[in-house]
N, C-alpha and C positions, 0 to 999 in steps of 0.2 A: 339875714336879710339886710339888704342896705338901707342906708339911713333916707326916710321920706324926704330930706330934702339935703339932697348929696351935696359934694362940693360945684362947684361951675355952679349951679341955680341949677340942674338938669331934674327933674323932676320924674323918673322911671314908674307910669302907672302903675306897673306890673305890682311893686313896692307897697303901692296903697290900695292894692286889692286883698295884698297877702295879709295886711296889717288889720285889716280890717275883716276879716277872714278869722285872724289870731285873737282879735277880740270877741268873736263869738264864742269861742272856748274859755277864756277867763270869764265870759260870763256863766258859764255854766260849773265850770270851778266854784266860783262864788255861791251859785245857787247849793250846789251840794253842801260846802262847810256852813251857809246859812244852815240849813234843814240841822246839819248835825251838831248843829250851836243852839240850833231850839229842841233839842233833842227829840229829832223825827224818829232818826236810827243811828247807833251807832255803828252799824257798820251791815251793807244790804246784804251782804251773804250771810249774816246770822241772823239776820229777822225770818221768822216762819214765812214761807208764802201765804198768801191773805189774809197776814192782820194786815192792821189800819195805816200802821206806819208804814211800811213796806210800799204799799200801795198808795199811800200817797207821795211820797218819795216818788216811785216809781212814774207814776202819774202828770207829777210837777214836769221832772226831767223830760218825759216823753214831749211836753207842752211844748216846754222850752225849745227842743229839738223841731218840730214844725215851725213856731216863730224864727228861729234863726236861719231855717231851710236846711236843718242839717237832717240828716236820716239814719237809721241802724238797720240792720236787715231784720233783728226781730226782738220782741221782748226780752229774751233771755240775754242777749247780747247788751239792752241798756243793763238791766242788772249787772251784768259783767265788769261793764264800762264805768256805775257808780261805785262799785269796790273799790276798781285800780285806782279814782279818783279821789277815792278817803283815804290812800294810803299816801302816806307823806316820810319821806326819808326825813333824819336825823338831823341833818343839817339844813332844815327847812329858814327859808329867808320869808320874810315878810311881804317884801314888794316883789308887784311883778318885774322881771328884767327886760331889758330888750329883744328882740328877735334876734336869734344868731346862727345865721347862715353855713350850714354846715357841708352843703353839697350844692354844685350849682352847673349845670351845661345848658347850653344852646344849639339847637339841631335849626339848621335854615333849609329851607327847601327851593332852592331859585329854577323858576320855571324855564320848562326848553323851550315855550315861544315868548317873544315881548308882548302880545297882549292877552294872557293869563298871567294871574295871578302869582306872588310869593309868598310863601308862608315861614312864618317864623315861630319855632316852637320852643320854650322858657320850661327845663322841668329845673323844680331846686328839693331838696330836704330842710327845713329849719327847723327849730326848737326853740316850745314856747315853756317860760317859763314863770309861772305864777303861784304865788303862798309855798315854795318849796316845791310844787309839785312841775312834772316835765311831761309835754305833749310832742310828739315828733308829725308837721306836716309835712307830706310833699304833696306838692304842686307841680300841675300840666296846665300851662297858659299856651292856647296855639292863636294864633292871630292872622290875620291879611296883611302884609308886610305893604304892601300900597296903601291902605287908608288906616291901618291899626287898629282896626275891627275886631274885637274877639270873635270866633267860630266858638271854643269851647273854652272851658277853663273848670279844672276839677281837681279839688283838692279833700286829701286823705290824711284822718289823724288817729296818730299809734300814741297806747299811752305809752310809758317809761320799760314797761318787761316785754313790748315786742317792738324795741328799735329793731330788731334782726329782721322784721316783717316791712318793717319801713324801707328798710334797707333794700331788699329782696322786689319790693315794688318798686322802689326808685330804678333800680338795674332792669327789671320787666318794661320800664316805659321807654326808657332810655334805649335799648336792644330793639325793643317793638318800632319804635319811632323810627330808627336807623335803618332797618329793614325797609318799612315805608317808603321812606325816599331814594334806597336803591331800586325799589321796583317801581318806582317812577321815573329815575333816570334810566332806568333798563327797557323802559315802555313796556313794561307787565302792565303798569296799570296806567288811566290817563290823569290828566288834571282834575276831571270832574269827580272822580273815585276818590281822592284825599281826604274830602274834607268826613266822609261816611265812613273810611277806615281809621281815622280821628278817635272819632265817637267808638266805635269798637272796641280798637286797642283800649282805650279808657273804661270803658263801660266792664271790659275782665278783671280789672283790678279792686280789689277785696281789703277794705280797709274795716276798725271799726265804727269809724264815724266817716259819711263822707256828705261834704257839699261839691255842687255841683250847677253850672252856669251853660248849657248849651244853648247855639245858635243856629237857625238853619239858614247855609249859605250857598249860594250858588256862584261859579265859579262867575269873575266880572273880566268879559273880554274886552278891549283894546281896540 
């Protein structure tokens, strides 16, 4: 990710959405190695289902995941998620690192009339990296290229043993997205179709954690 405050003074929203995106996850980081520093569980795949610890572990995290608006598709899946989170490689560092930008395109969609709309679509891969441990998000920021409006923005986070999933989505958005805007410069579909095939495309992408920011937009004519 680039740095919140680049060189020029140029100041790249996009930057301090994802940042602040990434600090949702080091907060939950934190919350696990808390619980397993007051010795909740040492580790949620060996506690029985419903003892006490288990469940409240389980419970806490689920909290946490509403407050921060992130979602999982179902119980099992946080259990999953606070395993891969107590696992910590060998060479675990202490503080968290900065965001580091691993994947990055920009797909523009410039309208066939002058008074619709442009849309500018931001997908990236980053990696976050907090107490040794590694979060891989990508990000789909689509926006109105006239007022810099977000439509959507939804971001998906793999822990460390399925960057290959990360990866795989990143290429699904990126292909899907490209497709999109041929069949709007081929006139398959119109302007006002965009911004709902948006939402779609996104809405098949299968992460284990995802937040997510939609808009409902209506095309602004000219």
């Amino acid at each position: 990710m680039n740095p919140i405050v680049p060189t020029r003074n140029i100041i790249d929203i996009t930057d301090i959405d994802k940042w602040h995106e990434a600090q949702k996850i080091q907060k939950l980081i934190t919350v696990v190695d808390e619980s397993c520093n007051n010795k909740m569980v040492k580790h949620a795949s060996s506690v029985p289902n419903g003892t006490d610890s288990a469940e409240a572990l389980i419970g806490l995290f689920a909290k946490m995941l509403e407050c921060l608006k992130l979602r999982s598709s179902s119980e099992d899946d946080v259990k999953t998620l606070i395993t891969a989170l107590l696992e910590k490689p060998a060479d675990m560092t202490k503080n968290a690192s900065l965001i580091k930008k691993t994947r990055s395109d920009e797909i523009k969609i410039v309208s066939r009339r002058q008074k619709d709309s442009h849309y500018q679509v931001d997908v990236s891969k980053d990696l976050i990296t907090d107490n040794g441990r590694k979060i891989f998000m990508v990000s789909c920021y689509a926006r109105d290229a006239y007022l810099g409006r977000y439509l959507i923005k939804r971001n998906y986070f793999y822990t460390e043993p399925r960057e290959k999933s990360a990866n795989e989505a990143y290429d699904e958005i990126i292909t899907k997205m490209s497709a999109l805007k041929d069949r709007y410069y081929s006139e398959v579909i119109g302007v006002q179709s965009i911004s709902t095939q948006l939402k779609a495309i996104l809405d098949g992408v299968i992460s284990e954690l995802q937040s997510d920011d939609d808009t409902l937009a209506t095309n602004i004519k000219r």
